[in-house]
C-alpha positions in Angstrom: -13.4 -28.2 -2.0 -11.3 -26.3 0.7 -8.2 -28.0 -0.6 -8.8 -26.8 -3.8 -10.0 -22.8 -2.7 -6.5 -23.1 -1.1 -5.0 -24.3 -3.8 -6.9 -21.5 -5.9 -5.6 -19.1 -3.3 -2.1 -19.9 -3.8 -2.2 -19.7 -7.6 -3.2 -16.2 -7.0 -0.3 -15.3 -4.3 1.7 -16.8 -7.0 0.4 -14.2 -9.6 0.9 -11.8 -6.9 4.7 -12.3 -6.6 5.5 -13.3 -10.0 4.2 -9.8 -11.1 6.4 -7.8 -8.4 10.2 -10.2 -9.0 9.6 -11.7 -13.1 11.6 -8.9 -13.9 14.4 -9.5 -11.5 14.0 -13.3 -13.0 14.7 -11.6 -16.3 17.2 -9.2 -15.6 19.4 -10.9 -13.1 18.7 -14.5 -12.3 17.6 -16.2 -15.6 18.6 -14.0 -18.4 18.8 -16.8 -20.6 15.2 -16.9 -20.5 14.2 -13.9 -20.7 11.7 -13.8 -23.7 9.6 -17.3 -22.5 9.4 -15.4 -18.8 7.5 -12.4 -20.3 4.4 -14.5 -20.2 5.4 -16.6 -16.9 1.8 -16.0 -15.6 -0.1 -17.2 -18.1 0.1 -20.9 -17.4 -0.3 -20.6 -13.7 -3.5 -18.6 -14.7 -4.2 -22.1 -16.4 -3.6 -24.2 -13.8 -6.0 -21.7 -12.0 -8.7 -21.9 -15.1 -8.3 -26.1 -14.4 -8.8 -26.1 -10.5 -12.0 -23.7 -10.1 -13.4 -25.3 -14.0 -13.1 -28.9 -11.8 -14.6 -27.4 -8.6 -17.3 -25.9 -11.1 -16.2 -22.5 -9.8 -15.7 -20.4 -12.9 -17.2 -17.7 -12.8 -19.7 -16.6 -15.5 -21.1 -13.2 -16.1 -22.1 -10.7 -18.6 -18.7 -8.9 -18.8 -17.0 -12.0 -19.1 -18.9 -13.3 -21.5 -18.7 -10.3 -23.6 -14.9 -10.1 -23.7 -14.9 -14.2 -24.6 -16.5 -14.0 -28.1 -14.4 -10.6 -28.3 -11.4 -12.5 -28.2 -12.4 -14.9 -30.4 -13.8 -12.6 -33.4 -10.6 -10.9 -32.8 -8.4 -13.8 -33.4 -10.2 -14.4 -36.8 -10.6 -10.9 -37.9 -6.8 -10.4 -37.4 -5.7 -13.8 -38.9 -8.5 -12.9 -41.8 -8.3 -10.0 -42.3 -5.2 -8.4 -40.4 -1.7 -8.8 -40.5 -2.5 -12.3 -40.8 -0.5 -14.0 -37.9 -2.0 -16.7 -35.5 0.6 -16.3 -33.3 0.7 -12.3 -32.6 -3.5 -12.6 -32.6 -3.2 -15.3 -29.5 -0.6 -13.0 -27.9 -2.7 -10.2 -27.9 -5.9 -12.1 -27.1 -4.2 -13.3 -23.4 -5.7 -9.8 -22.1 -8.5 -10.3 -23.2 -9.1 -14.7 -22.6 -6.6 -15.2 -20.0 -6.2 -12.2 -17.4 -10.0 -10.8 -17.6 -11.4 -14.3 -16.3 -8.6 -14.4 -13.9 -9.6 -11.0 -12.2 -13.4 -12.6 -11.8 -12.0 -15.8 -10.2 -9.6 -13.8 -7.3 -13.2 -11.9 -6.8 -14.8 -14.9 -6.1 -12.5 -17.2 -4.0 -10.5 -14.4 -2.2 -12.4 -12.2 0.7 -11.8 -9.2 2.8 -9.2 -10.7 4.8 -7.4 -11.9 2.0 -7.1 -8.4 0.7 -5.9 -7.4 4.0 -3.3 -10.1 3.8 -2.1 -8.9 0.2 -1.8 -5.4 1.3 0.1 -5.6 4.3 2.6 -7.8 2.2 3.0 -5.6 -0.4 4.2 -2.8 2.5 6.6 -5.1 3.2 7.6 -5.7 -0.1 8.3 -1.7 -0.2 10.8 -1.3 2.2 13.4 -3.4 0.7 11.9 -2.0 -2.9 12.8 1.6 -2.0 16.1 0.2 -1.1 17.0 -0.8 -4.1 15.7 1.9 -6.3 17.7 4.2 -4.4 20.8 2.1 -5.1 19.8 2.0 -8.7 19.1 5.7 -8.4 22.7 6.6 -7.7 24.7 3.9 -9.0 26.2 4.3 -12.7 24.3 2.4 -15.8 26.7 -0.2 -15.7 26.2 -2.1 -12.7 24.9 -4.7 -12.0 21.4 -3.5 -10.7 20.8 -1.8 -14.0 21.0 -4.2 -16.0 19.0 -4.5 -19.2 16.7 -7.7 -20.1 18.7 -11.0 -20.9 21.9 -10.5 -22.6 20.7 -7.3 -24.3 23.7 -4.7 -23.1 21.2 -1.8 -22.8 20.4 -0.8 -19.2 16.6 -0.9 -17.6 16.6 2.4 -16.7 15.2 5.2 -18.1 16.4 9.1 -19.2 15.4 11.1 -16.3 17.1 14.4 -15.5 20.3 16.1 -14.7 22.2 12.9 -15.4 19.7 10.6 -13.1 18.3 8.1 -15.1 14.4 6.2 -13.8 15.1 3.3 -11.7 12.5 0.3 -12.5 13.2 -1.6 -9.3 12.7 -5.4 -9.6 10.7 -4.9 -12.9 11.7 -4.7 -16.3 11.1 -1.0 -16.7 10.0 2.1 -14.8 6.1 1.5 -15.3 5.8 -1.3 -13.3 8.2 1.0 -10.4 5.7 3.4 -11.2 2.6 1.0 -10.7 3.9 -0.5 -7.4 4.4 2.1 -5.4 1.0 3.4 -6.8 -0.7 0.2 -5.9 0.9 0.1 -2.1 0.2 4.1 -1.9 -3.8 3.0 -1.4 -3.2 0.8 1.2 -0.5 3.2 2.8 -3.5 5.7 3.4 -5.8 2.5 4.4 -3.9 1.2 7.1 -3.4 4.6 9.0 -7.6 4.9 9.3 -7.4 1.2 10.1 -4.1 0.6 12.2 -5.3 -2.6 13.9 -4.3 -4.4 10.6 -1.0 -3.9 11.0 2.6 -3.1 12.8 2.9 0.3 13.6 6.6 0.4 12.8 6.0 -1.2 9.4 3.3 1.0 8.1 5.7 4.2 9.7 8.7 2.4 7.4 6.6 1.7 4.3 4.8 5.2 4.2 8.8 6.6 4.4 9.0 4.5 1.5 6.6 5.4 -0.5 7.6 9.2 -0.2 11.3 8.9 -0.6 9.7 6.5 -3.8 8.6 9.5 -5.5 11.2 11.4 -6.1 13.6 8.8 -6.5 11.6 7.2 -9.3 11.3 10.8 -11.3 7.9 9.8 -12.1 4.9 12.5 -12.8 2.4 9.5 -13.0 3.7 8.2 -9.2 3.0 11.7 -8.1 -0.4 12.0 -9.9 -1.3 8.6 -8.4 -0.2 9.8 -4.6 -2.2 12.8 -5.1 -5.3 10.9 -6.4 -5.3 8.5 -3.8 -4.8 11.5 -1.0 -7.9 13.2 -2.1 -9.7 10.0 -2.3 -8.6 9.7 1.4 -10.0 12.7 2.2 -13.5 12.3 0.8 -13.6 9.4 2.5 -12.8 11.0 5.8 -15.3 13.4 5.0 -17.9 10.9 4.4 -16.8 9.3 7.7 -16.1 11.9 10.4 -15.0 9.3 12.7 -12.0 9.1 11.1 -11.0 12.7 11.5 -8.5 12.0 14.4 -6.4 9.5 12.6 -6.3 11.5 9.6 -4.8 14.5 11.8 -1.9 11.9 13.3 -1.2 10.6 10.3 -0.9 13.9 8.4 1.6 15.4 11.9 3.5 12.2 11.5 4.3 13.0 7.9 4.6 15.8 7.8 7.5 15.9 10.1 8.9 12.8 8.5 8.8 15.0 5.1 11.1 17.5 7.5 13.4 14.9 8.6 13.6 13.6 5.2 14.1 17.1 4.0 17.7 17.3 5.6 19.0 14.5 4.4 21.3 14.7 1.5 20.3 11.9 -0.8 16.5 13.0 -0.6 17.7 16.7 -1.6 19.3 15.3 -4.3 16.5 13.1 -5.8 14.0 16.2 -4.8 16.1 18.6 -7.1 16.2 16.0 -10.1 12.6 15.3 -9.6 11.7 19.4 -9.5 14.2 19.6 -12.5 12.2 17.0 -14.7 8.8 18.3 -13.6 10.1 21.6 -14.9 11.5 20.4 -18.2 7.9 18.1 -18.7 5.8 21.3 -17.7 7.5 23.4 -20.8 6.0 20.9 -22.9 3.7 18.7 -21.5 2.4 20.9 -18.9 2.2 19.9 -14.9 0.0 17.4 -12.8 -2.9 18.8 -15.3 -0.8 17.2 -18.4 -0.3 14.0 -16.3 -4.1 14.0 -15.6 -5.9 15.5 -17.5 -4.3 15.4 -21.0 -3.2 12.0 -20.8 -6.6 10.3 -19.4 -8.8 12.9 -22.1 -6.1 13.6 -24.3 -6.4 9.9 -25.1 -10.0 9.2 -25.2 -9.8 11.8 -28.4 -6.7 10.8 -29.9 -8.0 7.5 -30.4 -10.6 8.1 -32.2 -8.7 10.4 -34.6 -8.2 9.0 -37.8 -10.0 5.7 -36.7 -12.2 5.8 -40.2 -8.9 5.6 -42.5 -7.9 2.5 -40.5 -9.3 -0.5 -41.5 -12.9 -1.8 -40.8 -11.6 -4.4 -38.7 -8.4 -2.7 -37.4 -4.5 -4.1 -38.3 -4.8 -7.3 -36.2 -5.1 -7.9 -32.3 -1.5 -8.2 -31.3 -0.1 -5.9 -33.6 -0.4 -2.8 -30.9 2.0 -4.7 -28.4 5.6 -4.7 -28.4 5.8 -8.1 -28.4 3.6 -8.9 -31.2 5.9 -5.9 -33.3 8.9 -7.8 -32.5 7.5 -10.7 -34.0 5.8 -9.0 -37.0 9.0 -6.7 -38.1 11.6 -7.9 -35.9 11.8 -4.6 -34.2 10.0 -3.7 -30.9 8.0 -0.4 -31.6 4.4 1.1 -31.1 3.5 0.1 -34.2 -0.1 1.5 -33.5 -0.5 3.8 -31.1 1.1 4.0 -27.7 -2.1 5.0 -25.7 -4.2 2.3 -24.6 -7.7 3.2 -26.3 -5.7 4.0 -29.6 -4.0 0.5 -29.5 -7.6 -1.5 -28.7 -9.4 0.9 -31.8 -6.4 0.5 -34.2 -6.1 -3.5 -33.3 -9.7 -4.0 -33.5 -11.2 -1.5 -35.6 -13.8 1.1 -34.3 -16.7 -1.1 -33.4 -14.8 -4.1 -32.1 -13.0 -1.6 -30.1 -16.0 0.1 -29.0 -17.4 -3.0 -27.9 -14.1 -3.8 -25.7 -13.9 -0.3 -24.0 -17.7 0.0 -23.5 -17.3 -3.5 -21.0 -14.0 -1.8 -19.5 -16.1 1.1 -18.7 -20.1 -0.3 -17.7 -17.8 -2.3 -15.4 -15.4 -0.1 -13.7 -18.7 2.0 -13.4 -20.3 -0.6 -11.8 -17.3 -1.3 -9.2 -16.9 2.8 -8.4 -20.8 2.5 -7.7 -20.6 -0.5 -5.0 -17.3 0.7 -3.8 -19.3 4.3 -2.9 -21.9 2.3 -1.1 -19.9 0.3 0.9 -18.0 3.9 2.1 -21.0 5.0 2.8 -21.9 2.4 5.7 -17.8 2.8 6.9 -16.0 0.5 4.9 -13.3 2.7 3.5 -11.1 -0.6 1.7 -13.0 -1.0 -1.6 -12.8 3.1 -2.0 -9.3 3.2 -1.2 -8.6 0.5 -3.8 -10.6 2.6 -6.2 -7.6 5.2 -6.0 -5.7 3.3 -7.6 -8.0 1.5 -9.8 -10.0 3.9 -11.3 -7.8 5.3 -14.2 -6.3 2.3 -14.6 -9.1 -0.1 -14.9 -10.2 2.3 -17.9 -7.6 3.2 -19.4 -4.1 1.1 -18.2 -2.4 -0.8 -20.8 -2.9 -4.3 -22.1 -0.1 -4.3 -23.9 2.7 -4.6 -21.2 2.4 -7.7 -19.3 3.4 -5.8 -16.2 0.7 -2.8 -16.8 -1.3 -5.5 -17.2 -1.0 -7.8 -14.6 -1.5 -4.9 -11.9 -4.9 -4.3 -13.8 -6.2 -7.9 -13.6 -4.1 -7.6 -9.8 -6.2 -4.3 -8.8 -9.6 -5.3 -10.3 -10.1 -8.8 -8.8 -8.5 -7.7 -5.3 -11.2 -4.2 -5.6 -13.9 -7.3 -6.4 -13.2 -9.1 -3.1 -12.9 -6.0 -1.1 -16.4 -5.7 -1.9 -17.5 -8.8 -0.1 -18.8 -8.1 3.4 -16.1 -8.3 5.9 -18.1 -10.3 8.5 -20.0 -12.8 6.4 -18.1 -12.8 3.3 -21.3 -12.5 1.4 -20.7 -10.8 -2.0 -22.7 -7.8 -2.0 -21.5 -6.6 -5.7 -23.3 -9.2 -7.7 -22.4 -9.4 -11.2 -25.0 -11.8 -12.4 -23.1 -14.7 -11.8 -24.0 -18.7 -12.0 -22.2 -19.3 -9.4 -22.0 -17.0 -6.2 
């Protein structure tokens, strides 16, 4: 059994690191292969299915249950009744049959510590990250380290301002940039309330990197996410005075690193072209309010717009990604909606859809809950996770493997946060079988 937890474990690290560098695999090292490495994961998620099903470890549970027979009506409806083809329905059913389970199973085997472990990797990870995005930041489209997927002569990065184009780092495009430096930003703030977890000197250098991140990666949403996770630091330091004193350090130390910072010439320059696209997106899409606000609510309505003129049983799961377009019209476009709620309702139909965002929602409810209860008696690592978690747990996109993967990534490690740290008891119970 502890061979095979292990084993389990591993699988997991490997999802873990295949989700930061399969877009350097695609881009740099194995271009050739670029279209079968878009779903890398999924058979190591199989191997992972195979070793808990043979330790009878799978987890079962309401939620999971619920998206199951989903997936499978789904598969029918759009073979049936959709745009007809098995192989874009399966494609779009991995979400859905493949990474949902796969959160509920790193829940399950993983614990506090192993959280801990992932975190203070992932800082790691950042340093050399924000290395290379700054490279990518200032060096032309045409070298190397922008380079477009496989052999495709485009470049990976993205229009930004005054010239500057979006760096996506060691991923396929800016999102998952965007995504990774909002995932480590939670554990960033963690780690200075908590800093016997880890080397001083690498939490100083990661928390630099995060911040010269920002503006380097001209992304609103980064920005959004930093300030989210910043206020959810501070209700948590509210809720636990004790913590006032690190708070204050941490917040000195910054802000004289933001000083420093401030003098150097390549952060003025990625500063300027960050304030210049803020600028430009606030004439039309309006500031942090359009990023949060609009997007998150602007959404929500959206998709339910016109959802009575589209079929009873939506176009077909699949269709929505970019993927299952290329496949369907040889062309890779939104060929439903680009929002995440519109893309579930159009694929699905407006009660399948329902049915899909209602278990997204009861159960990132259910995780806020027991994450508020465990800051509550001083356990500020499930809340922090929840920074990050919370928008996209209910609204993050399934259709990009890489969006996706830091959903099932996020969900299952917010899960095992949520084990007691000394006893490894799970205390958010879920109605499993098995716990």
């Amino acid at each position: 059994m502890e061979k095979s937890i292990r084993l389990i474990k591993l699988g997991i690290w490997g999802y873990f690191l295949l989700l930061i560098f399969e877009g350097a695999l695609r881009k740099w090292f194995l271009p050739g292969l670029a279209t079968p490495l878009l779903i890398v994961r999924d058979p190591l998620v199989l191997w992972v299915f195979y070793l808990t099903w043979k330790q009878d470890l799978f987890p079962r549970n309401v939620y999971l249950n619920g998206m199951m027979i989903l997936g499978s009506v789904a598969i029918l409806t759009a073979v049936l009744f959709g745009h007809g083809n098995a192989q874009v329905a399966i494609y779009g059913a991995r979400a859905l049959m493949i990474h949902f389970p796969f959160l509920f199973i790193m829940g399950k085997v993983m614990d506090h510590d192993d959280v801990i472990k992932m975190g203070k990797v992932a800082l790691w990870i950042a340093i050399p990250m924000t290395l290379l995005i700054a490279v990518q930041f200032y060096s032309p489209q045409s070298a190397w380290v922008n380079k477009g997927l496989g052999d495709d002569a485009e470049t990976a990065g993205f229009s930004g301002a005054m010239g500057f184009f979006r760096p996506p780092g060691t991923f396929s495009f800016t999102t998952g940039n965007s995504l990774f430096y909002s995932f480590i930003s939670c554990f960033v703030f963690y780690f200075w309330l908590n800093l016997h977890y880890i080397n001083r000197w690498v939490l100083i250098l990661a928390t630099i990197a995060l911040f010269v991140a920002i503006p380097l990666s001209i992304s609103r949403s980064l920005l959004a996410q930093v300030v989210l996770s910043a206020v959810f630091l501070v209700l948590a330091v509210i809720r636990n005075p004790v913590y006032s004193g690190k708070i204050i350090i941490a917040a000195v130390i910054g802000v004289v690193g933001l000083i420093l910072l401030g003098r150097a010439e390549f952060f003025q320059t990625a500063t300027e072209v960050f304030s210049t696209r803020i600028d430009n997106a606030s004439g039309t899409e309006g500031g942090l309010e359009g990023t949060l606000v609009d997007r998150f609510f602007g959404e929500m309505i959206n998709a339910f717009k016109g959802s009575t003129e589209q079929p009873f049983f939506g176009y077909g799961l699949g269709m929505g990604t970019n993927a299952g377009s290329k496949l369907l019209t040889g062309e890779r476009n939104f060929l439903i909606a680009e929002g995440e709620w519109g893309r579930v309702i159009g694929e699905m139909g407006l009660i399948l859809g329902l049915f899909l965002l209602i278990i997204r929602l009861s159960f990132i409810f259910k995780v806020a809950i027991a994450s508020l209860k465990k800051l509550g008696s001083g356990d500020l690592l499930p809340w922090m996770l929840l920074s990050f978690g919370l928008l996209i747990m209910a609204q993050g996109g399934w259709a990009q493997p890489t969006a996706l993967g830091f959903y099932t990534l996020i969900a299952g490690l917010l899960m095992a946060s949520l084990k007691d740290a000394s006893t490894n008891h799970i205390v958010f119970q879920l109605k499993t079988k098995h716990s």
